[in-house]
ROFI-535037 format. One record per residue (C-alpha): residue in one letter; z, x, y. Coordinates in steps of 0.02 Angstrom, whole numbers, plus 50000, padded with zeros to 5 digits. Layout:
BEGIN
AZXY;...
//
This chain:
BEGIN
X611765406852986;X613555399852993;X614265415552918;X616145422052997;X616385438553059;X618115444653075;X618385459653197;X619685467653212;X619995475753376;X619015473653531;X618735490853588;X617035498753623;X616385495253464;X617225480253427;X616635473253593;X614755478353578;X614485470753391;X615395453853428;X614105451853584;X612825458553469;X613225445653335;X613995429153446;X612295419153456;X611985419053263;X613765420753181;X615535411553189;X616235428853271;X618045428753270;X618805446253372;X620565449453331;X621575457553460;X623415456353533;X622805462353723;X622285449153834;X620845458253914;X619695472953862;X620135489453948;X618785500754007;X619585517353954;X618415526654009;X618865524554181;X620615522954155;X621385539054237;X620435535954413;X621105519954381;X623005530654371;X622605536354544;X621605524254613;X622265504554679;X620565499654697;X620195506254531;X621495501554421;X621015481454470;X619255483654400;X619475491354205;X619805473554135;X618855461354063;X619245444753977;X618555442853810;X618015427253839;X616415435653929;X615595438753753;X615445423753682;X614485408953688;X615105402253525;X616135413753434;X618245416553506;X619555429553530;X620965429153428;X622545435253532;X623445442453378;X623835457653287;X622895460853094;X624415465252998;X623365465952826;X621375467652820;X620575464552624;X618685460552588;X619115441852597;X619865441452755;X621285444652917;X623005441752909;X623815442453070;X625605444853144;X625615426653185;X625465420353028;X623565415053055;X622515418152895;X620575420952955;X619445420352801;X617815428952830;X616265433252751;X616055450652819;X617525459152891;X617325473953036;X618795487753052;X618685490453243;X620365494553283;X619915511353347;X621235524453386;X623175527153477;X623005538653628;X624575544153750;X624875535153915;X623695534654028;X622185540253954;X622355521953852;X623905508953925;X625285507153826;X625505489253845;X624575471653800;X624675463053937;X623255466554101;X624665463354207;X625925474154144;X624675489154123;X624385484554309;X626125485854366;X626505502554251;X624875510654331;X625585505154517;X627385514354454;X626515531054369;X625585530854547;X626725530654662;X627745544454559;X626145557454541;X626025552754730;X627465559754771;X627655575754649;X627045589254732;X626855599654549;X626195591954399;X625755597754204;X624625593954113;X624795597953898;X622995598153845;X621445605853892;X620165594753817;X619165582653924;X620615570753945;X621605584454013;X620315590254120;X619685574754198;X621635569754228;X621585586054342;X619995581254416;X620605564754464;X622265570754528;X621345584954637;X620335573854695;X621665559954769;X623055572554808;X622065588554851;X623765596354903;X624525593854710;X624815608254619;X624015606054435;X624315617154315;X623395615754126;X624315621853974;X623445621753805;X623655634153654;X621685635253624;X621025651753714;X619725642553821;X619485623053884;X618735609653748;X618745621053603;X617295630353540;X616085617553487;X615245615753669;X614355629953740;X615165642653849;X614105637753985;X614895621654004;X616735627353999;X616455640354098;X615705625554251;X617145617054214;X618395631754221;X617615638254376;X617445620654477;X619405617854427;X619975634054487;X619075631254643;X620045613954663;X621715624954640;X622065622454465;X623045633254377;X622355635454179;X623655642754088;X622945645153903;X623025656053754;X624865652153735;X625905636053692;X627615630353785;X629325635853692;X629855618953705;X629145602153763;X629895598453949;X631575589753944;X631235573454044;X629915560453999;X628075559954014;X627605550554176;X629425550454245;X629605562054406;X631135573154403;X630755592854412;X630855603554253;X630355620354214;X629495626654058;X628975643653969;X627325646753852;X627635658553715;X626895672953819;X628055671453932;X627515661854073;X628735651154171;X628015633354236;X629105622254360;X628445605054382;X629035588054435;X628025577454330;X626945579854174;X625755570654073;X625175573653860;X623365575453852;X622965576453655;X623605567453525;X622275555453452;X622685543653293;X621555533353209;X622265513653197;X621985509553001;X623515506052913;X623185488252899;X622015490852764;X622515483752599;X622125480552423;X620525489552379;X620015494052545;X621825503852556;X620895519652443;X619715521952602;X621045528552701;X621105546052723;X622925554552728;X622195559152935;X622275537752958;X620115539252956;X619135529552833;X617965534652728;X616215526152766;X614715528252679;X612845528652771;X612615512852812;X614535511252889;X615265501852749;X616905505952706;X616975514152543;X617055503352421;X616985487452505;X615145478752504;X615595466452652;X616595477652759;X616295489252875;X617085500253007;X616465507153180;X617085519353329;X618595530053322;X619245524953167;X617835530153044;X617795546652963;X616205549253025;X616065569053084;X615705567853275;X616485568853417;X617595551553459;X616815543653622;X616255526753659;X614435530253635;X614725534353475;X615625517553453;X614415505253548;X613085517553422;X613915511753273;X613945489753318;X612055491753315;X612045498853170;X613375486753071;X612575471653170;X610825475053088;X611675476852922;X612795461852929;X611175451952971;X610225459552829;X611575452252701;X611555436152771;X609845435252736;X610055440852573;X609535457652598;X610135474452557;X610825485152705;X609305494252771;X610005502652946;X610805520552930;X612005528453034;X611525546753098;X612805554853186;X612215560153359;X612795579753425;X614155583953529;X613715578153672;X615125574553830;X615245568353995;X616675576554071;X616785571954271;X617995578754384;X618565566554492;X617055555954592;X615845570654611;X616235584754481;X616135589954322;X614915595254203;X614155589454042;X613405593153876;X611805583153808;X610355583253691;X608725591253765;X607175595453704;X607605612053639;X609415609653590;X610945605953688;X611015610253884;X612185608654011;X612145598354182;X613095601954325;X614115590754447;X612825581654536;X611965575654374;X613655570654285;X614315561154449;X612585551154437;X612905549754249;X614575543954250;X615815550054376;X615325539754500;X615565522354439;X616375527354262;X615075516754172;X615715503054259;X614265491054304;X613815495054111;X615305483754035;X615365472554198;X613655468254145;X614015466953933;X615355455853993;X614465444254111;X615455449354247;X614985452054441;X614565468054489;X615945478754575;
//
C-alpha cells in the first residue's frame, strides 16, 4: 500500500497496531525508550532479580519493514510528528499511542533499559531491608505491590492506606474485594481505609529512612519506606492545531466510535489515553490496535471506516504475588469472580509474559 503510519508511543497499544500494520504499511513508532516495558509485570519485577531482566523488549522485534523512532513527539497535527530532535515525520494516518504517566514502580521512570535496571536493583535492595513499608492506594496497583512484597519478604510489615471505604472502589463486586481483603489480611497486611493521611510522609517515595504518619481518624503509621499507588495521567499534550480541541481538561481525548480522534479523519488514538469509559488496562489497549488497524486499512483502500469500538466491562486481573489474588470477568450470566488458583493460571504466574515474548519474536523465558 506504501502508506506511513506514524505512532506515537510504543506501549500496549502502540506495540500491538504497529505489528498489526508492519507487513502492509511504512510503520514508523515514535518513542524516546529504547525497549518496550512489560508493565504489567513490573512490580514482581521490583522484587524480583530474575524478574526485573525479563520485562524488556527491543522494538526492533515488530518489524519486518517498518522502524522505531527513538525520539520524543513534541507536536502531533493530522499531517504529521514533530519530534524533540528536530525530525519532521510526515504521515498519512497518524496514531496517538502515548498512553498514560504512572508513579515509580508501577511504570519506570526512566528511558533507558539499563537505567530502569539499575534503579529497580537500588529500590530492591532498600524494600529488602525495611522491615515496615506503606503503601498510598488501594486499587489493584496498590494491592498487587503488597502481594508481591508479601510474597518475597513474608516477614515485611505492609500496611494499605486509601481514603475509599473498601479496596478498588465500588465498581467490582463485593465478592471480589472481599477475596482480596481476606487473602491480604491473611498474608499480614494491615488495610487501613476509610480515612486519608494528615500529611504526605516527609521523606521520598522509594527512599528508606523511617517516618511516621497519621490518617484523619486518627491512626498513627510508622514505616521505613513507602510507595504512591494512584495517580494516573493521560500523555496528550502534544496535540496541536485542530486536533488540540480533542483534549479534554482530564489530558483524555475525545474519540468517536470508530477511535478517531474527534475531528480528525486520519487520526486516531488507542489505550490509556482515549476518553473511552472503561477501565485503563492493557487489554483494553491491545483491544483498541485491532480496531484502528482494520480502519486504517479500510481508508487505504478507499473505504470508509467500518470497525467499531465497544467498550468491554470491568473486568481485572488482580494477582497477589505468584499464586494469589482474585479476579473479575465476563460470564455467561454477568460478571463473576475467580479465586487464586484461576488468576495465578491467568496471569500471576508468568504476568502475561510468554504473551509479549511471543508478539515480539522473542525466546520464551
Amino acid at each position: 500500500m506504501g502508506s506511513t503510519v506514524a505512532i506515537v508511543g510504543g506501549g500496549y497499544g502502540g506495540v500491538a497496531l504497529a505489528r498489526q500494520l508492519d507487513p502492509d504499511f511504512d510503520v514508523v513508532l515514535i518513542d524516546p525508550r529504547d525497549a518496550f516495558v512489560h508493565a504489567v509485570a513490573a512490580l514482581r519485577g521490583l522484587v524480583d532479580a530474575d524478574w526485573a531482566q525479563r520485562i524488556y523488549f527491543g522494538y526492533e522485534g515488530l518489524f519486518t519493514r517498518g522502524r522505531h523512532l527513538r525520539d520524543r513527539a513534541v507536536a502531533v497535527e493530522a499531517g504529521g510528528v514533530a519530534t524533540a530532535g528536530g525530525a519532521w515525520v510526515e504521515a498519512d494516518y497518524v496514531v496517538l499511542a502515548t498512553g498514560s504517566s504512572y508513579p515509580y514502580p508501577a511504570k519506570p521512570d526512566t528511558e533507558d533499559s539499563a537505567d530502569s535496571l539499575t534503579r529497580h536493583a537500588g529500590t530492591r535492595a532498600e524494600l529488602a531491608a525495611s522491615s515496615r513499608v506503606l503503601l498510598l492506594g488501594a486499587g489493584p496497583v496498590g494491592l498487587e505491590l503488597a502481594g508481591e512484597i508479601t510474597e518475597q519478604w513474608p516477614d515485611t510489615e505492609v500496611v494499605v492506606v486509601d481514603p475509599a471505604d473498601d479496596v478498588l472502589g465500588g465498581r467490582y463486586l463485593p465478592e471480589l474485594r472481599r477475596s482480596l481483603s481476606e487473602q491480604l489480611t491473611a498474608r499480614g497486611v494491615r488495610l487501613e481505609l476509610g480515612s486519608a493521611l494528615t500529611a504526605p510522609p516527609s521523606v521520598p517515595p522509594g527512599i528508606r529512612e523511617p517516618f511516621s504518619v497519621t490518617t484523619e481518624s486518627g491512626v498513627r503509621i510508622d514505616a521505613d519506606l513507602w510507595f504512591r499507588c494512584y495517580g494516573v495521567v493521560p500523555l496528550s499534550d502534544m496535540l496541536r492545531g485542530e486536533l488540540a480541541a480533542a483534549r479534554r481538561p482530564d489530558g483524555h481525548v475525545e474519540v468517536d466510535e470508530y477511535l478517531r480522534v474527534v475531528g480528525a479523519s486520519n487520526v486516531f488514538a488507542v489505550g490509556d489515553v482515549t476518553a473511552v469509559p472503561e477501565p485503563k488496562r492493557s487489554k483494553a489497549a491491545s483491544d483498541h490496535a485491532v480496531v484502528v488497524a482494520a480502519n486504517i486499512r479500510a481508508l487505504a483502500a478507499g473505504r470508509p471506516v467500518e470497525e467499531v469500538y465497544r467498550p468491554g466491562g470491568d473486568a481485572v486481573l488482580v494477582p497477589l504475588g505468584s499464586t494469589g489474588g482474585a479476579s473479575q470477568v465476563p460470564g455467561p450470566d454477568g460478571p463473576m469472580v475467580l479465586g487464586a488458583a484461576e488468576t495465578s493460571r491467568y496471569k500471576g504466574d508468568d504476568l502475561l509474559l510468554g504473551r509479549f515474548a511471543e508478539l515480539f519474536g522473542a525466546p520464551a523465558q
